[in-house]
Structure formats: C-alpha cells, structure tokens
Backbone bond lengths (Angstrom), bond angles and torsions (degrees), N, CA, C in turn:
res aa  C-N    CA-C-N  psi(-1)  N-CA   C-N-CA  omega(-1)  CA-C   N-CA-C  phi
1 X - - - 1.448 - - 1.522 110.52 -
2 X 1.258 116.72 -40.77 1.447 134.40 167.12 1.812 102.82 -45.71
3 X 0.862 120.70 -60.62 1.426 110.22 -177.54 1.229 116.11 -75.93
4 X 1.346 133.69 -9.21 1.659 140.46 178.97 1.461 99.56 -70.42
5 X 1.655 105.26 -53.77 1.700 112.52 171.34 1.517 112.78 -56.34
6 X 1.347 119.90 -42.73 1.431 91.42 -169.63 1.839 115.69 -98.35
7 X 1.455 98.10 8.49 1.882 89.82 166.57 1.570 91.47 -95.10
8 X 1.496 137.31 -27.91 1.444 121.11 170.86 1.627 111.95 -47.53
9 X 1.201 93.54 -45.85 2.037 99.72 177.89 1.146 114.30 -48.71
10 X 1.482 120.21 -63.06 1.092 146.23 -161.77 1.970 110.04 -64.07
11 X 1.692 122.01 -47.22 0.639 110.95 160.33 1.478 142.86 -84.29
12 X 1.374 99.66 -3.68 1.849 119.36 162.95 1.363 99.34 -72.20
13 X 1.094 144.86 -49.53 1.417 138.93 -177.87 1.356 113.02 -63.22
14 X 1.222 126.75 -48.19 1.418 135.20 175.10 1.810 97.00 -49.22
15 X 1.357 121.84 -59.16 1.463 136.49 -145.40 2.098 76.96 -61.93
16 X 1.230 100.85 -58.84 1.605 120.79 -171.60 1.424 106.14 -25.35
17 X 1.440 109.19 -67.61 1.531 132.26 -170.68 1.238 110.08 -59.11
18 X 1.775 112.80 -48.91 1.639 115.04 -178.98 1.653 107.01 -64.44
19 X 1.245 133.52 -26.43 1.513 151.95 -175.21 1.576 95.44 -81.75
20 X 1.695 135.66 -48.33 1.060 115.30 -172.53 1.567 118.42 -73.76
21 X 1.428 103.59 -18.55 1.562 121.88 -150.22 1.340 85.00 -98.58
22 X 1.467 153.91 -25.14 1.173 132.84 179.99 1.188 101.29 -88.04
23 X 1.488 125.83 -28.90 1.359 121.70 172.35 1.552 141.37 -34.65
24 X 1.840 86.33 -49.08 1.596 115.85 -170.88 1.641 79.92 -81.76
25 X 1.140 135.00 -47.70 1.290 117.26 -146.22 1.909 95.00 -87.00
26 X 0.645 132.43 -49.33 1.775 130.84 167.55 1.552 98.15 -42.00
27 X 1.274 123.22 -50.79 1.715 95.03 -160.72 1.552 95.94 -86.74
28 X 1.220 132.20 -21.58 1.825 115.92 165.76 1.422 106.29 -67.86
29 X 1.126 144.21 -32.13 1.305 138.38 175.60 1.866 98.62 -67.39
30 X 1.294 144.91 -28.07 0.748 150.81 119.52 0.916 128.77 22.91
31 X 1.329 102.70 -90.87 1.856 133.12 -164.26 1.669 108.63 -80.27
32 X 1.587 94.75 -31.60 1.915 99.04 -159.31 1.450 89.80 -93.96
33 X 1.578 136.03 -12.39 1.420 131.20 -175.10 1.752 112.92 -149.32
34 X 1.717 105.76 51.28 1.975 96.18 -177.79 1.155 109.31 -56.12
35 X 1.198 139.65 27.24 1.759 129.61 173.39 1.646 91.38 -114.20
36 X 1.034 131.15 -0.86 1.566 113.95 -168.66 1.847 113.98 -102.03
37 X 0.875 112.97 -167.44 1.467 107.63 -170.93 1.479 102.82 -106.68
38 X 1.164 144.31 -18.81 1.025 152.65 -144.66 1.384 127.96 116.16
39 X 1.404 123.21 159.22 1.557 122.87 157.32 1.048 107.09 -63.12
40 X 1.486 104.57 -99.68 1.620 112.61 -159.77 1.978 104.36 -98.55
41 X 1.395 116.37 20.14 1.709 90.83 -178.73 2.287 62.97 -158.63
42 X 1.720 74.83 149.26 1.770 98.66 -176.81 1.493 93.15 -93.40
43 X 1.440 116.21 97.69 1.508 110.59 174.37 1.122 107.92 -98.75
44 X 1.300 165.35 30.73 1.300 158.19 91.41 1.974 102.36 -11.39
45 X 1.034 106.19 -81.34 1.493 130.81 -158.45 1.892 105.34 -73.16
46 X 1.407 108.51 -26.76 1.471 111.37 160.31 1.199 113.13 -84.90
47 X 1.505 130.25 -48.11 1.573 112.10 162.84 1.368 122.02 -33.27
48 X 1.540 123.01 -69.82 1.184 122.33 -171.97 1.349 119.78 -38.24
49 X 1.765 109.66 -44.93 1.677 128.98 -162.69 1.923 102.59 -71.53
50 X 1.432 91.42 -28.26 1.761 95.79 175.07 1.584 109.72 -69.47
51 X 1.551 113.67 -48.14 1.451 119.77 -164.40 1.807 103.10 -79.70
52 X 1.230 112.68 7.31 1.784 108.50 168.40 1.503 103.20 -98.02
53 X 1.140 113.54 -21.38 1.963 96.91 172.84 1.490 135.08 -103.48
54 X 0.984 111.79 165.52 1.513 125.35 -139.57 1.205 89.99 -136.20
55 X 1.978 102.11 141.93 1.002 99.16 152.62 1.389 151.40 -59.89
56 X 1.003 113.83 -30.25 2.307 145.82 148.64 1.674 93.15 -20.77
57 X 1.496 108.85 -37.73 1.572 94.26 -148.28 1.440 122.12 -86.41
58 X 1.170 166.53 113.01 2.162 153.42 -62.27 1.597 70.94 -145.78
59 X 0.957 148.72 -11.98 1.616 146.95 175.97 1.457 109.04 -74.91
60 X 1.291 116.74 -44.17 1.629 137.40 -168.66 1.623 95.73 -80.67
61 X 0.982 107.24 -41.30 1.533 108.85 -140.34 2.073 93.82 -89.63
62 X 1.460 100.08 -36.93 1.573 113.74 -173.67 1.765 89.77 -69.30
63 X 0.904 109.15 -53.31 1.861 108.98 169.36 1.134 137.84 -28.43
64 X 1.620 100.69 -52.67 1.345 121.60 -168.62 1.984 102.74 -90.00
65 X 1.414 108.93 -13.13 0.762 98.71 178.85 1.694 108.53 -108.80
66 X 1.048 156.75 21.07 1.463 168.34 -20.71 1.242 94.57 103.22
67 X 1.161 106.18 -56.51 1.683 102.06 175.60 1.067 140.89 -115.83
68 X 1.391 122.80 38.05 1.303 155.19 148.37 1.349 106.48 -95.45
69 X 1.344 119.47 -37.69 1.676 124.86 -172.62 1.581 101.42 -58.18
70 X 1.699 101.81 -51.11 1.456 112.49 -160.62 1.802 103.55 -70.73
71 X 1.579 94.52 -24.16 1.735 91.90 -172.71 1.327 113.59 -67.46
72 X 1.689 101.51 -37.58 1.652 110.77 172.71 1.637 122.30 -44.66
73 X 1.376 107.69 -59.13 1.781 145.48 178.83 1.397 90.48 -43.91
74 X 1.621 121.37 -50.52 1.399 102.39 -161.73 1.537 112.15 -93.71
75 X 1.478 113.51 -14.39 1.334 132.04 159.06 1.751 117.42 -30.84
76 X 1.738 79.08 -71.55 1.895 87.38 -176.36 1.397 101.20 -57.68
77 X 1.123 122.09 -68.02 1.623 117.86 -169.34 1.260 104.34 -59.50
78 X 0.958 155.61 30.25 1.544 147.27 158.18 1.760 94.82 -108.15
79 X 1.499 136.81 -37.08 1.266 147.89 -131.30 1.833 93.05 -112.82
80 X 1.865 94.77 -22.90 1.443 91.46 -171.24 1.771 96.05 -106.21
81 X 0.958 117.71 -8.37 1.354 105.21 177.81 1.757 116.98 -92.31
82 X 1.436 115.46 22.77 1.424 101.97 158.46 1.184 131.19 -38.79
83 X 1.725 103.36 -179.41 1.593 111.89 171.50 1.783 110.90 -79.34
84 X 1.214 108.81 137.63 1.695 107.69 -166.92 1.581 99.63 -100.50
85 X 1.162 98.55 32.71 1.898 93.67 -172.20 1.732 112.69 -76.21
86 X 0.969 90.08 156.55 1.463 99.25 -161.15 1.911 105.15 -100.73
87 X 1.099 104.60 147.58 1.970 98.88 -166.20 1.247 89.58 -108.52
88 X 1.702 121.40 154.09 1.144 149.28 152.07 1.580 111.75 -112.97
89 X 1.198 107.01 -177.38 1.517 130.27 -148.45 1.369 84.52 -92.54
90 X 1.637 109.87 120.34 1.584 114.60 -168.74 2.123 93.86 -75.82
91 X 1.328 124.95 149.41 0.867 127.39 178.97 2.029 110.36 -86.06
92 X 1.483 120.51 -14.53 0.922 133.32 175.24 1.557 113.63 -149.59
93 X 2.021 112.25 174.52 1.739 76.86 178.58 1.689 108.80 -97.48
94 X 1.249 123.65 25.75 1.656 107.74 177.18 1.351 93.74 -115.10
95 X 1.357 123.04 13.81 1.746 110.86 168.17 1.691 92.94 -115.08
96 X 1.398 80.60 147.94 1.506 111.92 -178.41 1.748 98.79 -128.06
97 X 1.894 112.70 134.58 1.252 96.88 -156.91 1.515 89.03 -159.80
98 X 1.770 107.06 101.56 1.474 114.57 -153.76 1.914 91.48 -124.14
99 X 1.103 114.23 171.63 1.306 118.23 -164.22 2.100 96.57 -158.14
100 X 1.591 121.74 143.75 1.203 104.14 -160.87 1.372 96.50 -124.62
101 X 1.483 137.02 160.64 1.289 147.34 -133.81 1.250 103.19 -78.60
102 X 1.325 119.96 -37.47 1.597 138.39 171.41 1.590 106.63 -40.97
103 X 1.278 123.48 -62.92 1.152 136.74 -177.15 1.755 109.37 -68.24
104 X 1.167 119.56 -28.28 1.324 128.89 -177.45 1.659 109.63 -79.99
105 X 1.356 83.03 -38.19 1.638 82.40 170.50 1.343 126.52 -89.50
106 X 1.483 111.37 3.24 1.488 112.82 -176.02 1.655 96.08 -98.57
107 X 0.751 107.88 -23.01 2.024 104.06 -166.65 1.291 90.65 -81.27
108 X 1.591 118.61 -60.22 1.812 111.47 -176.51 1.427 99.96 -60.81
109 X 1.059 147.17 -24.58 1.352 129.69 171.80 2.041 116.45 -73.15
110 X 1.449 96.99 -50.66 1.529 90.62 175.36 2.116 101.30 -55.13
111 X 1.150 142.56 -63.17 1.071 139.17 177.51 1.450 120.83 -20.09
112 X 1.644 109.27 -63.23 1.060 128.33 164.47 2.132 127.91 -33.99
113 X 1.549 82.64 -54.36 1.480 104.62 -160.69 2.010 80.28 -75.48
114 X 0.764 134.75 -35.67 1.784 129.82 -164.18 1.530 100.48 -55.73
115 X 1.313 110.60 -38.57 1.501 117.64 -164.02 1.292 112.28 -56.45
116 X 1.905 118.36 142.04 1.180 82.41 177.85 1.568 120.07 -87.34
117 X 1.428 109.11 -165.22 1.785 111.60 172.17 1.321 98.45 85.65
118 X 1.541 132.14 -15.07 1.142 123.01 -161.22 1.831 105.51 -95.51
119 X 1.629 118.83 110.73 1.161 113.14 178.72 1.841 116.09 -71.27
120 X 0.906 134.82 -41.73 1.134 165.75 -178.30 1.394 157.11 -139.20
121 X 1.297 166.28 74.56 1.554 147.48 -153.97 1.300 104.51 -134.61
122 X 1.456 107.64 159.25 1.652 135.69 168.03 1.388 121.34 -108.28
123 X 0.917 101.58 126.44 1.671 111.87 -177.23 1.329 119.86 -104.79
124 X 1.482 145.45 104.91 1.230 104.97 163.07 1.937 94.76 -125.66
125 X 1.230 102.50 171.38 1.457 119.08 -165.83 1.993 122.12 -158.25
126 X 1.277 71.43 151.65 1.886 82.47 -161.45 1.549 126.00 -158.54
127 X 1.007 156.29 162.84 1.646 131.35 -116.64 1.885 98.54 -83.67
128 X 1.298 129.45 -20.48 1.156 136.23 -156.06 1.481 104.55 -138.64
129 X 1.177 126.32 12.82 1.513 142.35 165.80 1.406 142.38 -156.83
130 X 0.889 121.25 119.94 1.595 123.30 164.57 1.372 137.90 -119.65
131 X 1.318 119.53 100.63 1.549 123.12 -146.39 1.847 90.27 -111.12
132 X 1.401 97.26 131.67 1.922 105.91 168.30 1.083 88.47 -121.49
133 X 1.484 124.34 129.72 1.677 139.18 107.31 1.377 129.85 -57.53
134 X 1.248 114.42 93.83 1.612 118.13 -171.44 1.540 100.44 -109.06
135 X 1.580 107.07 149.04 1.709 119.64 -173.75 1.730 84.17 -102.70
136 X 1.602 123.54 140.35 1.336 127.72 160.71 2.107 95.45 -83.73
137 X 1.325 91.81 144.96 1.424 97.24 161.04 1.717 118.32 -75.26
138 X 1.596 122.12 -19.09 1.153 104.42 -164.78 1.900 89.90 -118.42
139 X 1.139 120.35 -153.36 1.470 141.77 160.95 1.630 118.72 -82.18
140 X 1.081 112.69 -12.56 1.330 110.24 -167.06 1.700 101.41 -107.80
141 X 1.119 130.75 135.95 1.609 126.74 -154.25 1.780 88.70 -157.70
142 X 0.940 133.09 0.35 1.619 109.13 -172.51 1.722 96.67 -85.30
143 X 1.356 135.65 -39.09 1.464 131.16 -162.41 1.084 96.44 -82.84
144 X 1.544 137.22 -26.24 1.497 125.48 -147.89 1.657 88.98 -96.44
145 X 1.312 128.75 -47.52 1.276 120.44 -174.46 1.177 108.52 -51.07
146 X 1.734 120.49 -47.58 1.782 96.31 -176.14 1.261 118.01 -69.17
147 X 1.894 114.24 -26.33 1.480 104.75 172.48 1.908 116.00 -65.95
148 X 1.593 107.41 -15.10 1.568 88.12 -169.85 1.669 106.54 -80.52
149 X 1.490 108.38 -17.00 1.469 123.93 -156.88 1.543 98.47 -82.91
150 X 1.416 118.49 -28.07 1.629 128.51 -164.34 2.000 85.92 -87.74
151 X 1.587 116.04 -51.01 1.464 103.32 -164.20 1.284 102.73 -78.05
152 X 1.516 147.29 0.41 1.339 147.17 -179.25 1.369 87.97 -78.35
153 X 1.403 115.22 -64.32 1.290 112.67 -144.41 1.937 109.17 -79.35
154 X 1.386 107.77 -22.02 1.215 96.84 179.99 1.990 107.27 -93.91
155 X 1.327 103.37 0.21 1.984 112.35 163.69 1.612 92.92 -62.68
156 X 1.359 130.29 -45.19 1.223 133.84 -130.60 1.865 94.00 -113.30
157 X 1.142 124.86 -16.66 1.404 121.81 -176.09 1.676 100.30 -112.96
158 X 1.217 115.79 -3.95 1.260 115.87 -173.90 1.606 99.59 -77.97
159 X 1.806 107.68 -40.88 1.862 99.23 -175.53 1.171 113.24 -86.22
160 X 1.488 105.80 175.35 1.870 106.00 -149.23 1.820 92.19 -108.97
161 X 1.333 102.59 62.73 1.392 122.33 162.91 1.583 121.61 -51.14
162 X 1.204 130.70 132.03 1.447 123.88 175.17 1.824 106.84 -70.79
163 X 1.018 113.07 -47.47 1.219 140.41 -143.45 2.050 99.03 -112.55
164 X 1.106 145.94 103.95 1.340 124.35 -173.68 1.304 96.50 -131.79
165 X 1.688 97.57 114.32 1.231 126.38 173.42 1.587 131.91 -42.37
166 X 0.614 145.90 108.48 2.081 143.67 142.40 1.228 100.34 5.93
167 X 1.360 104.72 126.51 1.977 101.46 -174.59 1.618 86.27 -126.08
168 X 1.880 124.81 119.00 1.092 115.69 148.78 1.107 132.88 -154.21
169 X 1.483 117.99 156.95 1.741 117.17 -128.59 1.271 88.37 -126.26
170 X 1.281 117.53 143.96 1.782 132.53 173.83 1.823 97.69 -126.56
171 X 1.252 94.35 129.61 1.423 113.30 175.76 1.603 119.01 -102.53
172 X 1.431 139.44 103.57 1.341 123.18 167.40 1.160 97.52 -119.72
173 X 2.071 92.19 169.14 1.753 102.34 -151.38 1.637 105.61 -85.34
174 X 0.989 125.57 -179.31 1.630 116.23 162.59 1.736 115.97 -64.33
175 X 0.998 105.16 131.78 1.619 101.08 156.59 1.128 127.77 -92.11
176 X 1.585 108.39 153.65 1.454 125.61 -149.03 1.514 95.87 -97.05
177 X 1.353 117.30 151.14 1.533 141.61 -152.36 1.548 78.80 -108.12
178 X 1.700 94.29 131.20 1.820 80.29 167.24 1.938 96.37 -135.32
C-alpha cells in the first residue's frame, strides 16, 4: 500500500511541475509578446470557452464531482497506507516500544525452521495474525504439525505483545523426486 502512495505522490508532483512549468512559460510568452495568442495553449479562445460554463451545466457538475470522488479514493489510500507496526508492552509510560510484522515473522519463522522434519516454511504476520506454511522433510506430518503449532504459538506468547495474535500453521508433506 506504501508504494501505491508513493507513485500516487510521485505522479501528482510530476502533474504539479508540468502545470507549474507551463505556467511560467505562458506568462513569459506573455510579457515578451502581449499581442500574441499564446505559446503552447490559445488563451484568447480558452478564456472565452471557460466564461460560457455554468454551474447548471451536467459537464461542470460530472467534474466537480470526479473530483471529489478522486479526492475521496486518494484519502482512503493515503489513511490505509499507515505504519502496520505492531505494539508491545511499553516498559515505562514515556517509552513507546513497537516491533514490525517483518521481524515477527522472521523469529516465528527462525523457531519454526529449527524443528526437526521441517524442510522449509513461510511466515507472514500482522497485528491479529500469524499464519506458517511449513514443508515437512519426510511423509509423516501428523506429530510435527502439533509440534510446529505448539512452537509457533509459544515463539508468539513468549513476547510481551499487547495484542496476541491467532497463530495458524499448515503442514504439507514433502514431495517426491521423480
């Protein structure tokens, strides 16, 4: 979501610059020639075309509302791309002492990955979840899931989390080499 916001930024700023830069460049074309029509936009003939519409008119109005829609659109996605960090148990009250899903998912994953039988797993995690997909190295998967499901969950109750997430673990078997 973080990167949706910043190519939205990125190309509002661009839009900005191309809008300031024709600006500067129309009013020196302006100044160095008031008999001319313009550089690059016929402002004689766009003035006029501005001063025929009305607010009344379903052109104005579909506009104005287009762009309120878009102001909204960019609202939420700005509102949804916070920081997703996750809070722990402040150790005092002027410390604040947050830890981010990336990291949450790397420790329950190193935990995970120690076990044995375990060929592989994916972790990802977030203030109200933590989901592992772990590969068993062998065929046999019924003991290791409750052991992977017991060491997720006690990686995950061990930190001094405010909030303690849903821990759940999917087990598949190894596949066979053919």
């Amino acid at each position: 979501m973080r990167v949706l916001v910043r190519l939205i930024a990125a190309l509002f700023g661009l839009a900005l610059a191309a809008a300031g830069a024709l600006l500067v460049a129309e009013t020196a074309w302006a100044w160095l020639r008031p008999d001319s029509d313009g550089l690059l936009l016929a402002l004689p003939e766009l003035r006029s075309a501005l001063s025929a519409l009305t607010w009344d008119q379903t052109s104005v109005r579909v506009t104005a509302a287009l762009v309120a829609v878009a102001g909204l659109v960019l609202l939420l996605v700005a509102f949804g791309a916070g920081r997703k960090d996750i809070r722990l148990h402040d150790p005092a009250p002027e410390v604040t002492v947050t830890t981010d899903p990336r990291s949450l998912a790397r420790l329950v994953g190193h935990h995970v990955r120690a076990q044995d039988g375990v060929a592989g797993a994916t972790v990802t995690a977030g203030r109200r979840k933590v989901r592992v997909r772990a590969t068993a190295q062998f065929r046999q998967t019924a003991e290791l899931l409750d052991e992977l499901t017991e060491t997720a969950r006690t990686t995950v109750h061990e930190l001094p989390l405010r909030r303690t997430p849903k821990v759940t673990v999917s087990l598949s078997a190894a596949r066979e080499r053919r």
